[in-house]
C-alpha atoms as a printed R data frame, in Angstrom:
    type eleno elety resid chain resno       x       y       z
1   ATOM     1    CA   UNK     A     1  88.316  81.628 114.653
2   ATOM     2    CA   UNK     A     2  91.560  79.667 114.380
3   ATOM     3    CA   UNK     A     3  94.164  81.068 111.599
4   ATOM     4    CA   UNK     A     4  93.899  79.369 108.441
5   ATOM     5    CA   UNK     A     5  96.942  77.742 106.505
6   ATOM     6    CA   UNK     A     6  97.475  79.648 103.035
7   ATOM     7    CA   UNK     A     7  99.353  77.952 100.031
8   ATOM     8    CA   UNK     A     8  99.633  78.412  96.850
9   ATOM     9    CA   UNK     A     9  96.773  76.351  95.963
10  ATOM    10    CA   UNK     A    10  94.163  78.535  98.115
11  ATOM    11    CA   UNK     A    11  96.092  81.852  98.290
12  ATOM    12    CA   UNK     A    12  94.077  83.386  95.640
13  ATOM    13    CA   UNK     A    13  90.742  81.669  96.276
14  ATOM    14    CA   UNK     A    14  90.553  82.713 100.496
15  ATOM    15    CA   UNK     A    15  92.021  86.077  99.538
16  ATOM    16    CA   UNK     A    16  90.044  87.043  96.579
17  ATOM    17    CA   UNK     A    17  86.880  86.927  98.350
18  ATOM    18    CA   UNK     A    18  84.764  90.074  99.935
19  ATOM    19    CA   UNK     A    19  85.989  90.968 103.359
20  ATOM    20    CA   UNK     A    20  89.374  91.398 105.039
21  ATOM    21    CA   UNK     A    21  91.965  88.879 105.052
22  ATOM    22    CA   UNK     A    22  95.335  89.221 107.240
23  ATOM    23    CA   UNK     A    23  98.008  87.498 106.071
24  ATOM    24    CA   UNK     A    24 101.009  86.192 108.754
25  ATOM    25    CA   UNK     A    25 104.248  85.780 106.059
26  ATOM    26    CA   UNK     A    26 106.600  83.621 109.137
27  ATOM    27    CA   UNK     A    27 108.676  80.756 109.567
28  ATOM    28    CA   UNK     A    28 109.413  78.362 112.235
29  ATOM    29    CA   UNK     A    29 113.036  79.138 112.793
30  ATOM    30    CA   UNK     A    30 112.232  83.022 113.028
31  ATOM    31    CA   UNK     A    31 112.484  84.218 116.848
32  ATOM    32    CA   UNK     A    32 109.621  87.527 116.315
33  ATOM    33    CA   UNK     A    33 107.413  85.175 113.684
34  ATOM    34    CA   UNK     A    34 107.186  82.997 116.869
35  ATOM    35    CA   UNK     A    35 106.848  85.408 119.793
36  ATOM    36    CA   UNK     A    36 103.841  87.139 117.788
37  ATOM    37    CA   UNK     A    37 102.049  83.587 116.636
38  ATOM    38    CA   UNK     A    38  99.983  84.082 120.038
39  ATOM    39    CA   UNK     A    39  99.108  87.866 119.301
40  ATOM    40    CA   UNK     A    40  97.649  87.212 116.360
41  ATOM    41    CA   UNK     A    41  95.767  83.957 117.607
42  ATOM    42    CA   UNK     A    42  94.106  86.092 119.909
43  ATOM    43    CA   UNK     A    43  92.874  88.882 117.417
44  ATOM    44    CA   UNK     A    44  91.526  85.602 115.166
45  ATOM    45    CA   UNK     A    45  89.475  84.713 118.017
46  ATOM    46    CA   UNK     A    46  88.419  88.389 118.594
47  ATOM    47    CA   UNK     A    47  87.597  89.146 115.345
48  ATOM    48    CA   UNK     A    48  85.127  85.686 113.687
49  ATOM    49    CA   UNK     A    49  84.322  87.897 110.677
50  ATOM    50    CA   UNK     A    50  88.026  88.496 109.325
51  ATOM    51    CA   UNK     A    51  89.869  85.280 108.050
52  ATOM    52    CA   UNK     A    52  93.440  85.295 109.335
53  ATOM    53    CA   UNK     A    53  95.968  83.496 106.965
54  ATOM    54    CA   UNK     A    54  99.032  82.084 107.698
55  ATOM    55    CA   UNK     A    55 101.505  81.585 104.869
56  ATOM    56    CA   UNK     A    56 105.333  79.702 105.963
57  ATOM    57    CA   UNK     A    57 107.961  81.117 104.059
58  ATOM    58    CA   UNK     A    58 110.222  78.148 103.992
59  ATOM    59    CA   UNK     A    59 106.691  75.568 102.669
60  ATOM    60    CA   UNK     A    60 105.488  78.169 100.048
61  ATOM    61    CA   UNK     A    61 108.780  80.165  98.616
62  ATOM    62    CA   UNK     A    62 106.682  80.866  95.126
63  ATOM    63    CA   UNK     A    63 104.181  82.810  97.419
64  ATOM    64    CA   UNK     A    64 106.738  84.830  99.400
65  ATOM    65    CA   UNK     A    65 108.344  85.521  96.405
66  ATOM    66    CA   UNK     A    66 105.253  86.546  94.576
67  ATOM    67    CA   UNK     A    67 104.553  89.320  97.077
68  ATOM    68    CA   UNK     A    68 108.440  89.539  97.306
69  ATOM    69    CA   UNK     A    69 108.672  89.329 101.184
70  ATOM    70    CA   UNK     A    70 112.218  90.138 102.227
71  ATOM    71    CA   UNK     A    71 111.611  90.156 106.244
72  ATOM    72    CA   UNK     A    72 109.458  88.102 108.303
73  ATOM    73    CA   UNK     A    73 107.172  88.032 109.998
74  ATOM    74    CA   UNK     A    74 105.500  90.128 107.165
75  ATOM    75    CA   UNK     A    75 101.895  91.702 108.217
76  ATOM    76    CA   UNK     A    76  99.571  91.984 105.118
77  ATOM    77    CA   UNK     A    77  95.818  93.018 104.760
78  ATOM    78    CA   UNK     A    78  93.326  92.271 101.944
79  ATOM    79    CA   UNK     A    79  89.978  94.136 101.668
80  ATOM    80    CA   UNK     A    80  87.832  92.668  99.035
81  ATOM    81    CA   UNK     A    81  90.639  91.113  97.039
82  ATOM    82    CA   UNK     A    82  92.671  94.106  97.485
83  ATOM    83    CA   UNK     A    83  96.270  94.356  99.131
84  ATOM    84    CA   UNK     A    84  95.791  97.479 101.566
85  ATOM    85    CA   UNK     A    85  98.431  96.892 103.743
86  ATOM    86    CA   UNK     A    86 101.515  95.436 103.990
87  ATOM    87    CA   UNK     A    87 104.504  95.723 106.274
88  ATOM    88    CA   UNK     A    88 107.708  93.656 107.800
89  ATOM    89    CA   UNK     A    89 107.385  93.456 111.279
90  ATOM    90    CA   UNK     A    90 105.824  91.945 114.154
91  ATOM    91    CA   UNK     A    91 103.317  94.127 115.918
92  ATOM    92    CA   UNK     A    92 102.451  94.816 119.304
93  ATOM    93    CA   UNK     A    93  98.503  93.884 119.765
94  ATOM    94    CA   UNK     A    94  97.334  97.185 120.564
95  ATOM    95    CA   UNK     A    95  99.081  98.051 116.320
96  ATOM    96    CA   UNK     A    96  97.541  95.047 115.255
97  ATOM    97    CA   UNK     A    97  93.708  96.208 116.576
98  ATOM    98    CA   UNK     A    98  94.418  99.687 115.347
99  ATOM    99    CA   UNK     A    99  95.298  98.298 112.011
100 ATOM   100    CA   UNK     A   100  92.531  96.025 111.323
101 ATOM   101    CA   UNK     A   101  90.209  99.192 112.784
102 ATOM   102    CA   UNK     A   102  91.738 101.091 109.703
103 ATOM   103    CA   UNK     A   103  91.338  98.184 107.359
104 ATOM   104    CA   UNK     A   104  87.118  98.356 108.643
105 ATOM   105    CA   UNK     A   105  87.017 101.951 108.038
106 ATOM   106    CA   UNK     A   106  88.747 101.984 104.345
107 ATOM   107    CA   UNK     A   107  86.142 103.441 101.218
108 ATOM   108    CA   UNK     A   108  87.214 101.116  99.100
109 ATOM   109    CA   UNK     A   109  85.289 102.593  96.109
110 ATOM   110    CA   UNK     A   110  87.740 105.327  97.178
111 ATOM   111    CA   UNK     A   111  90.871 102.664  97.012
112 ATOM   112    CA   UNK     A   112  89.936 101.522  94.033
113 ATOM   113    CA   UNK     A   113  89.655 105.064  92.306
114 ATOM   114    CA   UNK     A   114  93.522 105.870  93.777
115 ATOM   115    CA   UNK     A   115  94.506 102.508  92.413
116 ATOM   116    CA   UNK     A   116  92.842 103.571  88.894
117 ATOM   117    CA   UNK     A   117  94.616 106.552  89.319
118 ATOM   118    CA   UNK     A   118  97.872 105.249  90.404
119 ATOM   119    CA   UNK     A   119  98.216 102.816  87.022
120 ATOM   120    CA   UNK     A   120  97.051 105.811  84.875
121 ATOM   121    CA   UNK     A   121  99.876 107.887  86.329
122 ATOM   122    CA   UNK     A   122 102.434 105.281  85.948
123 ATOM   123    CA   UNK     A   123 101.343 104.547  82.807
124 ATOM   124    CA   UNK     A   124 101.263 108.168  81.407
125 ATOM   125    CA   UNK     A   125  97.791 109.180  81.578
126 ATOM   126    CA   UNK     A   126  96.791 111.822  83.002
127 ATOM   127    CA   UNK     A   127  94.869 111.628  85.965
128 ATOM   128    CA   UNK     A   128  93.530 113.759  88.949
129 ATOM   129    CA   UNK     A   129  95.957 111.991  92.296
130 ATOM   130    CA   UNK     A   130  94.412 111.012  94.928
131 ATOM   131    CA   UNK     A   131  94.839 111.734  98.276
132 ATOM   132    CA   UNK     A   132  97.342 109.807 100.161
133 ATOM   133    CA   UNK     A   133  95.242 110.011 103.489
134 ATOM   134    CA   UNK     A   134  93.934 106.349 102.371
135 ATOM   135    CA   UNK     A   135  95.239 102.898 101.856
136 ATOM   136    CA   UNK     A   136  96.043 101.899  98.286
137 ATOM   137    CA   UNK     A   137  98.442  99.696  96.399
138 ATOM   138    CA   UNK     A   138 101.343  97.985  98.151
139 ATOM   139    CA   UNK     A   139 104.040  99.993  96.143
140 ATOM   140    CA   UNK     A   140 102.612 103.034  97.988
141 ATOM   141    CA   UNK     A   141 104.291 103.201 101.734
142 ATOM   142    CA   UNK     A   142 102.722 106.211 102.305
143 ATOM   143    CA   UNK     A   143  99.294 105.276 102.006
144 ATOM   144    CA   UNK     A   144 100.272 101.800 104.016
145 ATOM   145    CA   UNK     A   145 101.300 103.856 106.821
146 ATOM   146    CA   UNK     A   146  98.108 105.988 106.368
147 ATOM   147    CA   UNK     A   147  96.037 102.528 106.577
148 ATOM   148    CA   UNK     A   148  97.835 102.035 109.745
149 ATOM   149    CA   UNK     A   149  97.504 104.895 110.973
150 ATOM   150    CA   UNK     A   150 100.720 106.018 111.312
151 ATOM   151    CA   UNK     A   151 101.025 108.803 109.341
């Protein structure tokens, strides 16, 4: 499958679906955004079921800022309409496969339930925490690195 071009008029409606969406944050002037285009080309045509998104930084600055991307290229996955992953850097392919392997295997009934969780907490409610073993929000690097596995 080719990658698709994300905007901010179908950002929401390609990610918000069921299934896994990756997410390339680049630019055209950016030297790794470039050298890893072809990586992740060749894991779109590997992998038919997962849409791969591609979203330039310097064409949609409201949608890097939304997700407030500071370094490009920026790897993110979506599971189901939920950020699981998300990390600066270009990866090596082998990273890449292992990552979207992780992304397969996620419970998301259990991401969901550490997400739950997470807002209670940070809202003052008390709440039983989850284990960081699994992916969760964005604003959790441990559990990113978990999703990665790279913990």
């Amino acid at each position: 499958m080719a990658t698709v071009t994300l905007t901010t008029a179908n950002f929401d409606e390609v990610t918000s679906q069921d299934g896994i969406v990756l997410v390339d944050f680049w630019a055209s002037w950016c030297g790794p955004c470039v050298r890893f285009a072809p990586t992740y080309e060749r894991s779109s045509e590997k992998h038919p079921e997962i849409t791969f998104g591609k979203v330039d930084t310097e064409a949609e600055q409201l949608l890097a800022a939304k997700f407030d991307i500071r370094s490009i290229p920026t790897i993110m996955a979506i599971r189901d309409g939920v950020v699981v992953f998300a990390q600066p850097g270009a990866l090596p392919e082998s990273s890449l496969e292992s990552l979207i392997e992780k992304v397969q295997e996620l419970d998301m009934d259990e991401v969901r339930e550490q997400m739950a969780a997470h807002r209670k907490s940070a809202h003052g409610e008390t709440a039983e925490a989850a284990p960081a073993e699994k992916a969760a929000p964005t604003d959790a690097p441990a559990k990113e690195e978990a999703a990665a596995g790279r913990s």
